[in-house]
Every structure is written in structure tokens, then in C-alpha cells.
C-alpha atoms as a printed R data frame, in Angstrom:
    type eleno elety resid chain resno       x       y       z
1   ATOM     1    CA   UNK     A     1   0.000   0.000   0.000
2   ATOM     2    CA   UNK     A     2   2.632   2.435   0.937
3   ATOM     3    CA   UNK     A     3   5.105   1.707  -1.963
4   ATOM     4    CA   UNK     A     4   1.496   2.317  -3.990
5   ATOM     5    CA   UNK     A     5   0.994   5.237  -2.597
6   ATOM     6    CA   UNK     A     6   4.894   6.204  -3.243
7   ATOM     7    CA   UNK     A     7   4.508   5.502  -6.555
8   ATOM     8    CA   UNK     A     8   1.774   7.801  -7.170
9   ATOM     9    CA   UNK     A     9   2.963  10.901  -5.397
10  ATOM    10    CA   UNK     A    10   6.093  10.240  -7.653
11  ATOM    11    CA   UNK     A    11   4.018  10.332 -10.699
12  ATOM    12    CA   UNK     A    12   2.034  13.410  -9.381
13  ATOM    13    CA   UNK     A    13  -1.099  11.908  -9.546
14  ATOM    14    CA   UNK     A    14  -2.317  11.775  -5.607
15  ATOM    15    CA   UNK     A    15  -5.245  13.813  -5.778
16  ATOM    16    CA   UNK     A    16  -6.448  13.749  -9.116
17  ATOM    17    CA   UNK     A    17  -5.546  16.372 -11.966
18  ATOM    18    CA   UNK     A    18  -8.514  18.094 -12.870
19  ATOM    19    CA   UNK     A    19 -11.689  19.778 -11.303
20  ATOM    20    CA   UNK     A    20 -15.243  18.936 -11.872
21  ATOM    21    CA   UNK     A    21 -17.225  22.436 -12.731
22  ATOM    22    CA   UNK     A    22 -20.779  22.760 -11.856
23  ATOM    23    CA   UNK     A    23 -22.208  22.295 -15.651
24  ATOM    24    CA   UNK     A    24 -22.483  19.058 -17.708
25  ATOM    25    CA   UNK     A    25 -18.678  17.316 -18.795
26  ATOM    26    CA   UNK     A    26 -17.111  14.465 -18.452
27  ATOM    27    CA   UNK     A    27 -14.969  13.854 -15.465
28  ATOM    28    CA   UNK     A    28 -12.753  11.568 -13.121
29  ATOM    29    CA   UNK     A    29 -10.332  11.004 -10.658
30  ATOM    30    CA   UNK     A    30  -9.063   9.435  -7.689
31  ATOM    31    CA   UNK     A    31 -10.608   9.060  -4.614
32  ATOM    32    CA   UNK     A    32  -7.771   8.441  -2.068
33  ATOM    33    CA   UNK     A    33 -10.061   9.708   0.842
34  ATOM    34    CA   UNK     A    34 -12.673   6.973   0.018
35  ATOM    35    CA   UNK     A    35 -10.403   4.239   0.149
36  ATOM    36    CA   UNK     A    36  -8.421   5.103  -2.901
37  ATOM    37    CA   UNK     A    37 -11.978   4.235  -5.063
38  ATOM    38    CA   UNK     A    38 -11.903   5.718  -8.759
39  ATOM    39    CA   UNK     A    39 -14.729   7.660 -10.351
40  ATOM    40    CA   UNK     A    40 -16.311   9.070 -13.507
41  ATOM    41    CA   UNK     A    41 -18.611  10.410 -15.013
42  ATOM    42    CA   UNK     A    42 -20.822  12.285 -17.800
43  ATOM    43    CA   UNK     A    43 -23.958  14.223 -18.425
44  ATOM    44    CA   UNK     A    44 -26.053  10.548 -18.303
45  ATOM    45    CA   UNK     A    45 -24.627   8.297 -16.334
46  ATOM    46    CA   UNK     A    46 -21.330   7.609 -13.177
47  ATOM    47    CA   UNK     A    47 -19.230   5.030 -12.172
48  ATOM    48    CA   UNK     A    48 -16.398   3.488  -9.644
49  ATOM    49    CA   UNK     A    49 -13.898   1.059  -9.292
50  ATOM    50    CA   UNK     A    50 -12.591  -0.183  -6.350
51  ATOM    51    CA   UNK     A    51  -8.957   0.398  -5.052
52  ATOM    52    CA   UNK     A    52  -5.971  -0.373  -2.958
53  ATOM    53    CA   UNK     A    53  -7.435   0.435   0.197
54  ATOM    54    CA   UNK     A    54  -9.748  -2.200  -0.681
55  ATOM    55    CA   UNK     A    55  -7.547  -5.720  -1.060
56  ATOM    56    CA   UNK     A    56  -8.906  -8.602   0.290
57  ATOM    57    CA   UNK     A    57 -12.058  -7.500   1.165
58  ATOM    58    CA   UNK     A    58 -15.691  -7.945  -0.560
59  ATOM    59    CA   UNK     A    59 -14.961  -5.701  -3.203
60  ATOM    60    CA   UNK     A    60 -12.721  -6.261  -6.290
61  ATOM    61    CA   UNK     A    61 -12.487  -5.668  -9.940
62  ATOM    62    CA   UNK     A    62 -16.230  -5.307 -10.136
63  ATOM    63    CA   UNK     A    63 -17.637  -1.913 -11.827
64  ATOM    64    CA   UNK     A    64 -20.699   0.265  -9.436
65  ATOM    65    CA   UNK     A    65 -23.109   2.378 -11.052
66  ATOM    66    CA   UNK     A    66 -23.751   5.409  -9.544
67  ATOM    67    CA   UNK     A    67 -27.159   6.219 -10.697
68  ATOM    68    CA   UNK     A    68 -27.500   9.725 -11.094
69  ATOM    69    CA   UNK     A    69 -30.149  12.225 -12.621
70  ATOM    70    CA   UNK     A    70 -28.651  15.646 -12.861
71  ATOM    71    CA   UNK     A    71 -26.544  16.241 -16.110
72  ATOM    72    CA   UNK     A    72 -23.674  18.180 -14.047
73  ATOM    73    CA   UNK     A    73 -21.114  16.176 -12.092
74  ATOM    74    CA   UNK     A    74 -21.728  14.704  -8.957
75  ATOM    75    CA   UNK     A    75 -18.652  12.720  -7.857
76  ATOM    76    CA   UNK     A    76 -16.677  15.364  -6.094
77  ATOM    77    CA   UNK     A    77 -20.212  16.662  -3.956
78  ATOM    78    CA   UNK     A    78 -21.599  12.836  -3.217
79  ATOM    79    CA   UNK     A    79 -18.137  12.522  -1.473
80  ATOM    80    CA   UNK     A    80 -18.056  15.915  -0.126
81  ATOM    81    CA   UNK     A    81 -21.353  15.327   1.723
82  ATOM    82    CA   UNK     A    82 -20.772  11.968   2.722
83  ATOM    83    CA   UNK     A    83 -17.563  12.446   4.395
84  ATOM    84    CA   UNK     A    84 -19.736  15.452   6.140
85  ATOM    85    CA   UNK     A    85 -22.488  12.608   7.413
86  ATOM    86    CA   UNK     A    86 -24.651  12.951   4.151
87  ATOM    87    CA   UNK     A    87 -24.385   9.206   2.633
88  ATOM    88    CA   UNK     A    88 -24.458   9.071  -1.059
89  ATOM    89    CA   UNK     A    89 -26.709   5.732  -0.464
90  ATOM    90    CA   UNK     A    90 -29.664   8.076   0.347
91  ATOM    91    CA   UNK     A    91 -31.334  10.233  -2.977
92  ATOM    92    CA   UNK     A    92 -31.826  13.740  -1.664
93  ATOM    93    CA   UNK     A    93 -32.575  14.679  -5.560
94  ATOM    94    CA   UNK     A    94 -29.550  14.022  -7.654
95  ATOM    95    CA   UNK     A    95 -29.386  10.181  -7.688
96  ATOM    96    CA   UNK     A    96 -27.669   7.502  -5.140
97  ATOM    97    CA   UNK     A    97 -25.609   4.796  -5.090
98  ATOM    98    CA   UNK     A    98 -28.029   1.648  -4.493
99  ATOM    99    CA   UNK     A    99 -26.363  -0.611  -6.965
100 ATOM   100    CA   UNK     A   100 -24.745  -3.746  -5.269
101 ATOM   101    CA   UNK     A   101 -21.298  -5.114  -6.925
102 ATOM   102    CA   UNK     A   102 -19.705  -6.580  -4.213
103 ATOM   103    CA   UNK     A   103 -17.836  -9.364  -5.578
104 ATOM   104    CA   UNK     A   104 -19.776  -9.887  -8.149
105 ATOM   105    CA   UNK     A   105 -18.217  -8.039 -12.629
106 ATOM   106    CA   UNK     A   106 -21.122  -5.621 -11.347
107 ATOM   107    CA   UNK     A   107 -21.829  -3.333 -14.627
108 ATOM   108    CA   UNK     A   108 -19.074  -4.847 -17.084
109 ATOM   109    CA   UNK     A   109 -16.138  -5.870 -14.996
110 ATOM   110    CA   UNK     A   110 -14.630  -8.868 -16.493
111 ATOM   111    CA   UNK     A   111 -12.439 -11.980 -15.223
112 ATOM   112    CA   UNK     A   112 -10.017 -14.520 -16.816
113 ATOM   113    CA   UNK     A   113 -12.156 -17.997 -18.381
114 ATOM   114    CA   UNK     A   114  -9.986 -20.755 -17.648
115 ATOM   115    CA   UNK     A   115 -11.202 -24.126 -16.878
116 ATOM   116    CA   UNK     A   116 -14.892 -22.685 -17.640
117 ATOM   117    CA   UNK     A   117 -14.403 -20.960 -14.434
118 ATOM   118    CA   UNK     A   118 -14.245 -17.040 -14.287
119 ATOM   119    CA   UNK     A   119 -11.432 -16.048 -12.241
120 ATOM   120    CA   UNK     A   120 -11.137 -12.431 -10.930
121 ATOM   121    CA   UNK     A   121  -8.163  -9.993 -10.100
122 ATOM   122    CA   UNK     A   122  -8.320  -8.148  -6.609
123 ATOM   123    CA   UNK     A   123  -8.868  -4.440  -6.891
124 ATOM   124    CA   UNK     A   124  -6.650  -2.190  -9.066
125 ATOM   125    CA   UNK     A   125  -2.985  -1.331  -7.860
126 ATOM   126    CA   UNK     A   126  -2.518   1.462  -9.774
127 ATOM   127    CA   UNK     A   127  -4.540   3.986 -11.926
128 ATOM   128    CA   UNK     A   128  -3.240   6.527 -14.899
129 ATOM   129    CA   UNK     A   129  -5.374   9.622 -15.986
130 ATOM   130    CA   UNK     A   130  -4.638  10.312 -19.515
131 ATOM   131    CA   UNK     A   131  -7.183  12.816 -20.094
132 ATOM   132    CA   UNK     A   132  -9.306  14.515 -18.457
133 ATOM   133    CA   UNK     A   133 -11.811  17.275 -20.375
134 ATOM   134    CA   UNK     A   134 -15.477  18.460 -20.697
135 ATOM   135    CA   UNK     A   135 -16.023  16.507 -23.687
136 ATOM   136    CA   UNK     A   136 -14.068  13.178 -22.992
137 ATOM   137    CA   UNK     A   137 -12.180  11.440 -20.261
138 ATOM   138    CA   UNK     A   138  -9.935   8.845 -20.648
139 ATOM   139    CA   UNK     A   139  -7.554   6.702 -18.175
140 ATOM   140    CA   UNK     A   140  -5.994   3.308 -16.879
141 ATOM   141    CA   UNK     A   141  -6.511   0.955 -14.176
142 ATOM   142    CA   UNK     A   142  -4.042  -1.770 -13.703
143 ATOM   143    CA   UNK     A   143  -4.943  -5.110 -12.566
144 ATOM   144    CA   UNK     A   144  -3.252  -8.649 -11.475
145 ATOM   145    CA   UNK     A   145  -4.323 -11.816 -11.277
146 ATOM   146    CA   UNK     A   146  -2.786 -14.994 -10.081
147 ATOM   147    CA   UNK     A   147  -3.694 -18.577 -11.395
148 ATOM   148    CA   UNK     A   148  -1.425 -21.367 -10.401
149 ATOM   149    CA   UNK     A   149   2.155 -20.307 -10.973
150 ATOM   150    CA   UNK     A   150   1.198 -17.970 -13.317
151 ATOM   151    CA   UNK     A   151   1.013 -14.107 -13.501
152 ATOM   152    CA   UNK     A   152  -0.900 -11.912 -15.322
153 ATOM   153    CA   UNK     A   153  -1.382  -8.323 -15.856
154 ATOM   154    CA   UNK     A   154  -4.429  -6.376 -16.832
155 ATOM   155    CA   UNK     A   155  -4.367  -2.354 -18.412
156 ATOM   156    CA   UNK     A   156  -7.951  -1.563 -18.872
157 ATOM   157    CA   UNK     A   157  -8.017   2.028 -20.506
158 ATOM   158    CA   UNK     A   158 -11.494   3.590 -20.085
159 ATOM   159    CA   UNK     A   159 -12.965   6.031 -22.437
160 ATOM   160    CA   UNK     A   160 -16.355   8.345 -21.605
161 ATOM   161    CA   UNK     A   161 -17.821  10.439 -23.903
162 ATOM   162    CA   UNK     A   162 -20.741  13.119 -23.612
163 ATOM   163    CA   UNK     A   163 -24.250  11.606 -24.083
164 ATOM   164    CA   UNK     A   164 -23.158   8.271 -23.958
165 ATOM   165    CA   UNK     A   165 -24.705   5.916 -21.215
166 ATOM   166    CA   UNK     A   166 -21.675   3.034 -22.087
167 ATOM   167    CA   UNK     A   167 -18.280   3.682 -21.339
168 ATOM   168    CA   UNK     A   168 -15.756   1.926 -23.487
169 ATOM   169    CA   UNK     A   169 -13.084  -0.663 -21.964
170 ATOM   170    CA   UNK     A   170  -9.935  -1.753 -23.922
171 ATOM   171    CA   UNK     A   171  -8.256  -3.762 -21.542
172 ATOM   172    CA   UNK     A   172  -5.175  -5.635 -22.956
173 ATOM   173    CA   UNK     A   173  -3.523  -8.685 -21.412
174 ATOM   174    CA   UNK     A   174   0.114 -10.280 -20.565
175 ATOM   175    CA   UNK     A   175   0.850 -13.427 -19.592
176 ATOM   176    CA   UNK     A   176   4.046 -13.854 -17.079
177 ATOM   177    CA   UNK     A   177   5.239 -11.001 -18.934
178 ATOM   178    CA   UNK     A   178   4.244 -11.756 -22.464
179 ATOM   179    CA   UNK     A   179   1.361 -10.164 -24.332
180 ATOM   180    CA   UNK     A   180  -1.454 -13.043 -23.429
181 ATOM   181    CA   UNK     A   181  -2.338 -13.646 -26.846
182 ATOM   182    CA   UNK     A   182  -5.848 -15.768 -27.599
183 ATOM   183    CA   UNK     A   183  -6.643 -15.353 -23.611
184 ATOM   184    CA   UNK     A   184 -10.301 -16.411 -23.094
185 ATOM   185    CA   UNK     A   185 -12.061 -13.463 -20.985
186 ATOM   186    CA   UNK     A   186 -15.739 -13.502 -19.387
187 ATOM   187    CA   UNK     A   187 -17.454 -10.085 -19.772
188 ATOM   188    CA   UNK     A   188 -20.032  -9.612 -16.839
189 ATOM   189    CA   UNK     A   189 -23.218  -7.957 -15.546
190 ATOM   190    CA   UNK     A   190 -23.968  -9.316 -12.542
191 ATOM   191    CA   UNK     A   191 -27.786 -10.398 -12.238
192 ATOM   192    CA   UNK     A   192 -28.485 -10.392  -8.549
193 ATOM   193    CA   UNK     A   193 -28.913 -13.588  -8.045
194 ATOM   194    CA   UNK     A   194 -31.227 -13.663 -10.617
195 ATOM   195    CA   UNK     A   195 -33.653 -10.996  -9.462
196 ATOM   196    CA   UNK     A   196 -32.706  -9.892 -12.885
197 ATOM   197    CA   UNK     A   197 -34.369 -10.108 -16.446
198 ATOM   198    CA   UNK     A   198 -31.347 -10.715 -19.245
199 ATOM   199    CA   UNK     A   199 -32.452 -10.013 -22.754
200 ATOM   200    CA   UNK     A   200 -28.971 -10.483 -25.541
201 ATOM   201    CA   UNK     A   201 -29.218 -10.476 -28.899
202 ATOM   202    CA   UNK     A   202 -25.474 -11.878 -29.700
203 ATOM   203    CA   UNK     A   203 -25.604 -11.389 -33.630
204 ATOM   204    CA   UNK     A   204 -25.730  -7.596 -32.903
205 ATOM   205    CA   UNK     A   205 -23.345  -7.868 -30.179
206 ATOM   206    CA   UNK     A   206 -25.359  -6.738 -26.732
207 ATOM   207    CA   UNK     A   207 -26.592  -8.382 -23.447
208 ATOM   208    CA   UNK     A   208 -28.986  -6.672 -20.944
209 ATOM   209    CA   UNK     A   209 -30.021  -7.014 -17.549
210 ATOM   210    CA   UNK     A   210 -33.343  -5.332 -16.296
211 ATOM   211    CA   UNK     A   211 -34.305  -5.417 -12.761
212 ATOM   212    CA   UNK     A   212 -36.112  -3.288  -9.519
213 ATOM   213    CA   UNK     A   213 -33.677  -1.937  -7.714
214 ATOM   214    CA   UNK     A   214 -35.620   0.740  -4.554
215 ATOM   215    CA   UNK     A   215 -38.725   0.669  -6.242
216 ATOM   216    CA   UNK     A   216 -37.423   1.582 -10.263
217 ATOM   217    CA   UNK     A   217 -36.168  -0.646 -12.681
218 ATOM   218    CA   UNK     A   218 -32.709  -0.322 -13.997
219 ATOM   219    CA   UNK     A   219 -30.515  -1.830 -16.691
220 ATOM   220    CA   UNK     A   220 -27.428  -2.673 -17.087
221 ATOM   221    CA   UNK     A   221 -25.231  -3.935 -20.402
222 ATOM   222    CA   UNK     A   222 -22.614  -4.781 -22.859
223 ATOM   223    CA   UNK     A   223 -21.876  -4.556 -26.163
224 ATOM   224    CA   UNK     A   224 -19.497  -5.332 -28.325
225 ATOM   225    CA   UNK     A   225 -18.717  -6.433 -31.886
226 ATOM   226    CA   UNK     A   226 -20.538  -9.659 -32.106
227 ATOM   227    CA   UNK     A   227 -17.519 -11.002 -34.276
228 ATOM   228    CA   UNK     A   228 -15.346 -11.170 -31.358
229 ATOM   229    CA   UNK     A   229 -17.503 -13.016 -29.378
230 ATOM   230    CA   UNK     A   230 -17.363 -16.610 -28.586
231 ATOM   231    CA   UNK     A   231 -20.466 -17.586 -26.991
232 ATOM   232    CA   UNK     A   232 -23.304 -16.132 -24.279
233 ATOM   233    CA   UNK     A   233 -23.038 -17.644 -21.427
234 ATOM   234    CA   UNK     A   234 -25.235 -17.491 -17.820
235 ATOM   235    CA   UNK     A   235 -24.441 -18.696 -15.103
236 ATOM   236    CA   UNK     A   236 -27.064 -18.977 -12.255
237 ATOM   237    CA   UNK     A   237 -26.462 -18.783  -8.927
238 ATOM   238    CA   UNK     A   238 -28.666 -18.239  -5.597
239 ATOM   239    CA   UNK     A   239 -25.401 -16.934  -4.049
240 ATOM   240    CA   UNK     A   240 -25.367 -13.045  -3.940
241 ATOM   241    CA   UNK     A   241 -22.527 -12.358  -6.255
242 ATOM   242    CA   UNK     A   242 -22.063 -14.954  -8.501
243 ATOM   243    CA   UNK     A   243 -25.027 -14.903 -11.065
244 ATOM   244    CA   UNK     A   244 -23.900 -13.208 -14.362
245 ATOM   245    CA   UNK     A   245 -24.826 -12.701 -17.956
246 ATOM   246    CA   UNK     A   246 -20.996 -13.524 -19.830
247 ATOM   247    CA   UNK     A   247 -19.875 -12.845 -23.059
248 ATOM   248    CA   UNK     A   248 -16.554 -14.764 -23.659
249 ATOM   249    CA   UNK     A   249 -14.444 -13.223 -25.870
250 ATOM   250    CA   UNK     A   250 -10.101 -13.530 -26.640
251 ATOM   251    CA   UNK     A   251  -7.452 -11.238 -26.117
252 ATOM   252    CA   UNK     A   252  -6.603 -10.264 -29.859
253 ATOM   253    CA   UNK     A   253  -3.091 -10.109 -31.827
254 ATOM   254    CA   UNK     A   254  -2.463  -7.358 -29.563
255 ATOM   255    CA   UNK     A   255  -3.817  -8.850 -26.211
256 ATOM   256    CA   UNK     A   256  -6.606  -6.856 -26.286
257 ATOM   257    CA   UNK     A   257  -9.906  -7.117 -25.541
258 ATOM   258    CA   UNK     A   258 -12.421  -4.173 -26.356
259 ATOM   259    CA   UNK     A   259 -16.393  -3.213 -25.299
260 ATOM   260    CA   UNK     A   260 -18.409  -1.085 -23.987
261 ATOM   261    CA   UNK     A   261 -20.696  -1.218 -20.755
262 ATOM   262    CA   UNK     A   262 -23.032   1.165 -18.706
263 ATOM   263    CA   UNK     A   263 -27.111   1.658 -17.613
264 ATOM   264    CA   UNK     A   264 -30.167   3.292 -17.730
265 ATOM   265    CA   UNK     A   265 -32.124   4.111 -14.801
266 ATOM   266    CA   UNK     A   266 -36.254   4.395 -14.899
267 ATOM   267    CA   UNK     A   267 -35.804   7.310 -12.349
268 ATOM   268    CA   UNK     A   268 -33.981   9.698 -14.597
269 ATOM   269    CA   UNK     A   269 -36.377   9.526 -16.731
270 ATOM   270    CA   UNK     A   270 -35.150   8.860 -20.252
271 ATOM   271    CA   UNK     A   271 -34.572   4.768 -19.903
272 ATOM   272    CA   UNK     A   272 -37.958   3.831 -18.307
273 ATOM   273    CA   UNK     A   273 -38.501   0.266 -19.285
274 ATOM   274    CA   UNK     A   274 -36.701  -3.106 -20.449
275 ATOM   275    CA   UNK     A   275 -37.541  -2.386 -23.917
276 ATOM   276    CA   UNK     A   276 -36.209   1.200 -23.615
277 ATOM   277    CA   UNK     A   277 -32.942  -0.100 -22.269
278 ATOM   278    CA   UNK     A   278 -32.822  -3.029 -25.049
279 ATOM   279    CA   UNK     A   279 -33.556  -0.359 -27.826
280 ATOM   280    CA   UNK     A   280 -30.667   1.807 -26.394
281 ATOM   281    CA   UNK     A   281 -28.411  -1.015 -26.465
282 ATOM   282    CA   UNK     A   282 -29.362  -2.063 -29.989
283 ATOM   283    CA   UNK     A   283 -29.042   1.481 -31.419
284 ATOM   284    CA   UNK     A   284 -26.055   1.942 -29.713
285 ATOM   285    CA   UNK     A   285 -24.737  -1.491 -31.461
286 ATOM   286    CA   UNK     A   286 -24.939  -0.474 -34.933
């Protein structure tokens, strides 16, 4: 943790590098007084990953929605207020955090698929902003997993636009050092054990999950080009975190593996049903 930490004080990153204004952009950064999480978001939609301060516990490599329902930024106030006793679990009219991850991919986290097993990385260890502007914001979160004697090593570069609800993921792969080549990888959206509807229409490349979540439905999904995917796969599960909707994919010529993934949430207004969400994802497809 401390050689972490180190390293990114070196690199002049501790604290983030820009600053959220109060009109609609794009934005992130990270969070080192809430457990070194990372955050961003757009005019539609927000997001976190889970960080150092985190290892070994519930959480992991899983994405959290944020579901907000204000088109200006809200990362830097739903911290603000909750470090001040005002817990961003609780809408008092801009959206809350009542999406569960846990251990569970969450809203497009993804996992190794060896054995026909999906096998996860702990938390990120370190994190890159690239760029950070109103219209786009891009950076890196860097990942490691460890299967049998082997090592590998995950950069998953994140891209969000304005106006999009899906954030795109290129996350590319080495293997004990070695670009990882041909590495099968599980895409996920968790389905709550099941409390979830999943609609997928694979030829176009997208998978959906509708559900209730404090009393309005929400969706979550992927998409990405159908050509690169291998099969749909679901895997039920009673257990809290462990039913998902999967697309398994391969790490390319290049080890890399590329989608998109995000939500719509019936209390903002514009994604009110499953067949609004599916039509997003479909539009958003072609």
C-alpha cells in the first residue's frame, strides 16, 4: 500500500488532476479519501472502481453504477457530503448509489475464463489519468491476477464520452510477462442472483439485464462487436454475487480485448422500461 501510494505521489497523480465544474462534462479522478476508489462520469450516467485500500475484502475488480439524474457532475459533492455525514446511499434529488457489486463483474467488470471458471483480479494497484476534459475522459486501471504459478497483468483504458450511457473498456492482457495472446475473458453484468431479467441479442453484439432496484427498474449492459464473441453464457447462482450474464471473448493479436458497458435508470427519466434499455443497447450497437 505504501510503496502504492509512493509511486503515485512520484508520478504526481495523488489527488487527481482536474476539477469537476458545476455544468455538464465528463470527469474523473481518484478518490484516495474513500479508500483510494476511482470515479467518472458524464452528463447521463457515473461510475467506480474499487482500489488499494480495498484488497482482500468484498470488493474487487467489479464496476458500481452510480445512478445519477442531474446532467452536471456529482462525484466530487456525493463525497463531499458523505464524508460530512450525508451518505451518497440516500437520494436527496440528484441520484444515489443503491447498486450492489460486491464481488460480483457488477456493470461490465470482467475476469479470466480458464477451466470454464471465471477467475477475478483483486482491486486495481494502480490507476493513470490520460485525459481529463469536458467533452471526454480517458484513463488506466491496472490489474493482477494470479492462477497457479502464473502471472498476469491487466491495463484496462477507459474512455467516456458526452451523451453516452456506455463507457468503453480496452483492456489488454500479458501473460508472465508476455502479451497473453488468444486469452479467453468472461465479460459480466452481474444479475443479482437472478432478481434480474437478461435479454442479448449476440448477432448484434449486446446483453442486458433489467431489474427493480428501490422501487425503479434499472438496466445494465454490454456490447461489443458480435464477431469477437465466442459464446453467451449465464451462469445462475442463488449466491449473492455470482449470477452473471458472460460474453466470452479472446485477447486479440495485440492482447486486447475491447467493449463497452453502462445503464439506464427508470428514475432519470429517459430509460424507463426493459424495452427502452434493449432499444438503447441495440441502437447503440450499430
Amino acid at each position: 500500500m505504501k510503496m502504492i501510494r509512493m509511486i503515485l505521489v512520484g508520478l504526481g497523480l495523488i489527488g487527481g488532476v482536474c476539477q469537476a465544474e458545476p455544468k455538464p462534462q465528463t470527469y474523473c479522478r481518484f478518490v484516495p479519501e474513500r479508500k483510494d476508489d476511482f470515479a467518472w462520469e458524464n452528463d447521463k450516467v457515473a461510475f467506480r472502481a474499487y482500489g488499494p485500500a480495498l484488497r482482500s475484502g468484498i470488493e474487487d475488480s467489479g464496476i458500481d453504477c452510480w445512478f445519477k439524474r442531474v446532467d452536471y457532475p456529482i462525484i466530487d459533492k456525493w463525497y463531499k457530503d458523505a464524508a460530512a455525514g450525508k451518505p451518497y446511499h440516500v437520494d436527496y434529488g440528484e441520484g444515489n448509489d443503491a447498486y450492489h457489486v460486491g464481488s460480483s463483474r457488477g456493470c461490465g467488470g470482467l475476469g479470466l475464463w480458464i477451466d470454464e471458471k471465471l477467475v477475478t483480479s483483486d482491486t486495481f494497484i494502480e490507476w493513470r489519468i490520460i485525459r481529463c476534459e469536458p467533452v471526454e475522459s480517458v484513463f488506466v486501471l491496472t490489474y493482477e491476477y494470479k492462477v497457479g504459478a502464473d502471472t498476469y497483468k491487466e491495463e484496462k483504458q477507459i474512455t467516456i464520452k458526452m451523451g453516452d450511457r456506455l463507457f468503453k473498456a480496452e483492456s489488454t492482457f500479458w501473460k508472465n510477462g508476455e502479451l497473453a495472446i488468444g486469452l479467453p475473458i468472461a465479460i459480466g453484468i452481474t444479475t443479482h442472483a437472478g432478481k434480474a431479467a437478461v435479454s442479448k441479442d449476440v448477432s448484434k453484439g449486446w446483453m442486458a439485464c433489467w431489474e427493480t432496484i428501490e422501487e425503479y427498474g434499472a438496466g445494465t449492459g454490454v456490447a461489443m462487436d458480435p464477431k469477437a464473441i465466442q459464446e453467451f453464457r449465464l451462469i445462475e447462482s442463488p449466491n449473492k454475487d455470482e449470477g452473471h450474464a458472460l460474453f466470452i471473448t479472446r485477447a486479440d493479436a495485440k492482447g486486447k480485448v475491447t467493449y463497452f458497458a453502462g445503464y439506464g435508470w427508470a428514475k432519470a427519466g429517459e430509460i424507463k422500461t426493459s424495452n427502452d434499455w434493449n432499444s438503447y443497447l441495440e441502437h447503440f450497437s450499430r
